[in-house]
N, C-alpha and C positions, 0 to 999 in steps of 0.2 A: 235571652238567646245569645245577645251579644255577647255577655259576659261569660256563658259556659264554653263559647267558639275559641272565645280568649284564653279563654283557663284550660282547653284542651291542646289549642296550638301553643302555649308554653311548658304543656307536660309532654306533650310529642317533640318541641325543640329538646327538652332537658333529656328527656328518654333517648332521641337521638345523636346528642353529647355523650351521654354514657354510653350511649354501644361503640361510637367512635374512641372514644377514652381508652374503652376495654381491647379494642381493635386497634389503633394506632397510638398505645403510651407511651412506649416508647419514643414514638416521633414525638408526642406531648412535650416528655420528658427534656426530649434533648432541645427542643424548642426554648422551652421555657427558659432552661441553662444558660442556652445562648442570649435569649433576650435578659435576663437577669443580670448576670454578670458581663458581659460585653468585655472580655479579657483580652489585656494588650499585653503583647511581649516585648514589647520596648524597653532595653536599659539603657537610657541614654547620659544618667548620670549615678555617681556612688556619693558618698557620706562626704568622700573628701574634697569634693565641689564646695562643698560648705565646710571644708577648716578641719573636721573631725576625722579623728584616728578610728579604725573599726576593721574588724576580724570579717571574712566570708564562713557563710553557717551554709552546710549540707544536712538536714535530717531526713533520715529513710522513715519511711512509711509502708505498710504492706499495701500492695494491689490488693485489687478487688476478683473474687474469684481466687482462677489458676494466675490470674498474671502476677509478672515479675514486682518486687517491692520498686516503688517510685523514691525520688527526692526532691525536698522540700528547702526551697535554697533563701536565705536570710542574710541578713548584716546584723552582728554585736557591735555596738557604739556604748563604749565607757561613759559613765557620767562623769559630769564636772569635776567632782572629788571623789575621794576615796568611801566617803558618808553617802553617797547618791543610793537611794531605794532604786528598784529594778523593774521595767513595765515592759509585758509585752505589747507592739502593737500589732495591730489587726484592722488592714485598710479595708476601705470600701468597694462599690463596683468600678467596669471599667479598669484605673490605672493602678499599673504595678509601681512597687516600691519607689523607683526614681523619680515615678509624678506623686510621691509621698513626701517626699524629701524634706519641703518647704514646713510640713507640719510635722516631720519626726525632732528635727533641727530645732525647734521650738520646745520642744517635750523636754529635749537635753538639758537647754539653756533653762528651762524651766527645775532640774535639779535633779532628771531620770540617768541611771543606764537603760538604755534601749537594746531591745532585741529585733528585731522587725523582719516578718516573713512575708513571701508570695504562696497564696495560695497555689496548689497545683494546676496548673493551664495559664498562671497568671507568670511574666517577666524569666525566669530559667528555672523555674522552676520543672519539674519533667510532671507529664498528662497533659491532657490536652483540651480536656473539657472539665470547667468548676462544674462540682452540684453543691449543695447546702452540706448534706451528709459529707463529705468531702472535707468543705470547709472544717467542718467542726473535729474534723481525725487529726486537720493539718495543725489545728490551733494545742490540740491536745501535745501534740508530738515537740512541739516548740514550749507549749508548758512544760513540759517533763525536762525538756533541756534549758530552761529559764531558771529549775531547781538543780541544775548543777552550778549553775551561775550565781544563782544568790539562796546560798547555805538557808538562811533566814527568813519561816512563812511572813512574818511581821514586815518582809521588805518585801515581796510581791506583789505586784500590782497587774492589773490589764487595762488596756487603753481599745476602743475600737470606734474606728467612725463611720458613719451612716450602716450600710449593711454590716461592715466589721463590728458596729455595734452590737447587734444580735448574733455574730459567731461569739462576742465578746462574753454577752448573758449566759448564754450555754455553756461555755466554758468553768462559768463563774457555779451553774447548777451542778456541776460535776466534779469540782475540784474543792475541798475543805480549805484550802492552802491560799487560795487568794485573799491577799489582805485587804487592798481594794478597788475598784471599779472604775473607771472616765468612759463614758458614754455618752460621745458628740453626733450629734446632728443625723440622730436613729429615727426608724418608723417604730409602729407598734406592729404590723404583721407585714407579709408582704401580700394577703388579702387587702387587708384595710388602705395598702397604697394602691393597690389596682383599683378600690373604691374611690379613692380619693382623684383617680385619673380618670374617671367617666365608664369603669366597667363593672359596675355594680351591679348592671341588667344580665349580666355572666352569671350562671351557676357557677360559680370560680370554686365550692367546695370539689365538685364532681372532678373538676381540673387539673386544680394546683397540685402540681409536687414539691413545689420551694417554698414552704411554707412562712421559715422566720418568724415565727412567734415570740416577738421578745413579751409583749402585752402577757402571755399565757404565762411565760417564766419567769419575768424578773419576779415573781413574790417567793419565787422560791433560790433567790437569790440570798446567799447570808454574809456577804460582804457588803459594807459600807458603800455606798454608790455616788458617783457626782455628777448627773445629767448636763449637758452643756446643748446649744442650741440659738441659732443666730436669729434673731425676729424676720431678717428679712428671707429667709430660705427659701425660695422658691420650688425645691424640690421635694424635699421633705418638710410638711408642715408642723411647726416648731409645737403648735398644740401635739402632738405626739408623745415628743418627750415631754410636754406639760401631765400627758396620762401616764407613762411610764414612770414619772416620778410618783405620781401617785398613789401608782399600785406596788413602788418599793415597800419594804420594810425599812422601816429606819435603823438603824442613821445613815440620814440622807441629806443631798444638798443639789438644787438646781440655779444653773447659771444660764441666765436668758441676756445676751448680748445685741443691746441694737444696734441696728443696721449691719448685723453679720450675715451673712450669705450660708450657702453650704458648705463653705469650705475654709470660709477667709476667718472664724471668731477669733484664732487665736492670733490673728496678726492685728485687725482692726479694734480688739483691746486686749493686747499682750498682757499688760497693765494688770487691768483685772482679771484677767482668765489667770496667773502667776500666783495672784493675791487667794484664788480661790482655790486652787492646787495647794497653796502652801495650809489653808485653812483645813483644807480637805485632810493632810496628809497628820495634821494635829488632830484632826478628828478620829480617822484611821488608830491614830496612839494612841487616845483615851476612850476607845469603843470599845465594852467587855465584850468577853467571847458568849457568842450563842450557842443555842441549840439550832442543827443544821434539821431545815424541812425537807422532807421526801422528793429525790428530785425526779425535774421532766424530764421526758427521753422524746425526742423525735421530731418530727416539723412542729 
């Protein structure tokens, strides 16, 4: 008797989640956003804080709906020489580009030109609220102006860390042109992080709208891939990208940095995180071309 009282007071919570869901999703919606991305509009520094010459990026975007087309505002940072390949980056949640700075600057010195955008609601960029869908128009719009910049698929690359990671993946499912991939200190969904946070007793399928499934798409990923991920992470737990590597296609390469945190790996071993770019980027050159898998759409 216990156990039917049980099973029906969790089909009456779930049943009345879903009439709330269908009743307030939009409130769902914009909740989530907020709690997901936690966007700051803070620019408190540019490129040249740190030494480097760099161009200001405006890309239009269309609104949603009737509304008016928005813009999606970025810094071009030249690489070292005239030979540098070209990565987009793609930050995480939270802080816009200038609390990126410290790992774009590294990227440089490590042998990129950089592109690097705010999503829209994030730093000057124009909107006011990320979604996921969002992110991934904003990432496209920056690809398509990455290929004005570097003539050459064989030089493109994307970079994205923690959640910039999986706008990273999607981008990667939708574009033949990426050469290749860095994907730091990523989840596998953004279910599987709210399991990993203690809400697993959630219906969270009936819920979620931010879904980030990099788990679900990187196999349909057909660019070379270089998982990167600190042991010590406290946020994102590093076994993540240990599954994410696994479920790439090869050719692939995973660098597990100890005692890196979520943010610090490429400072607390510049060293080898350099060594593995540059491994990476010869691997990139002698990886034949594939046949590209049917790709995902959607959360």
């Amino acid at each position: 008797m216990t156990v039917r009282r049980g099973a029906r007071s969790l089909a009456a919570a779930a049943a009345a989640i879903a009439v709330l869901s269908a009743a307030g999703c939009a409130y769902l919606d914009t909740k989530q956003r907020e709690w997901i991305f936690r966007a700051q509009r803070d620019v408190t520094a540019t490129p040249a804080e740190y030494g480097l010459a760099f161009e200001e990026v405006w890309l239009k975007v269309a609104g949603e709906g009737d509304a008016p087309a928005e813009r999606v505002h970025g810094w071009w940072i030249p690489g070292p020489d005239a030979s540098a390949p070209t990565l987009l980056y793609l930050h995480g949640a939270r802080w816009s580009l200038s609390n990126n700075l410290f790992r774009i600057q590294r990227l440089q010195r490590m042998g990129f030109a950089v592109l690097a955008i705010d999503y829209r609601g994030f730093g000057r960029s124009d909107g006011e609220l990320p979604s996921e869908e969002r992110a991934y128009v904003d990432a496209q719009a920056a690809w398509q102006h990455l290929r004005l910049l570097e003539p050459d698929p064989r030089r493109r690359f994307a970079y994205g860390h923690s959640l910039g990671g999986a706008v990273a993946i999607e981008l990667a499912t939708r574009n033949d042109d990426v050469a290749g991939l860095i994907v730091e200190a990523t989840f596998t969904s953004m279910r599987e992080m709210a399991e990993a946070m203690g809400y697993g007793n959630l219906p969270l399928g009936l819920v979620l709208t931010q879904r980030f499934d990099a788990l679900g798409k990187v196999p349909n990923v057909r660019a070379p891939v270089l998982f990167v991920h600190g042991t010590s992470d406290r946020f994102v737990p590093p076994a993540m990208s240990e599954r994410l590597y696994a479920a790439a296609p090869e050719p692939k390469r995973l660098l597990l940095v100890d005692g890196g945190n979520h943010s610090n790996t490429s400072y607390v071993a510049f060293d080898k995180y350099q060594a593995a770019v540059r491994d990476f980027l010869a691997l990139v050159q002698d990886a034949p071309p594939r046949a590209r898998a049917p790709a995902v759409r959607g959360g």
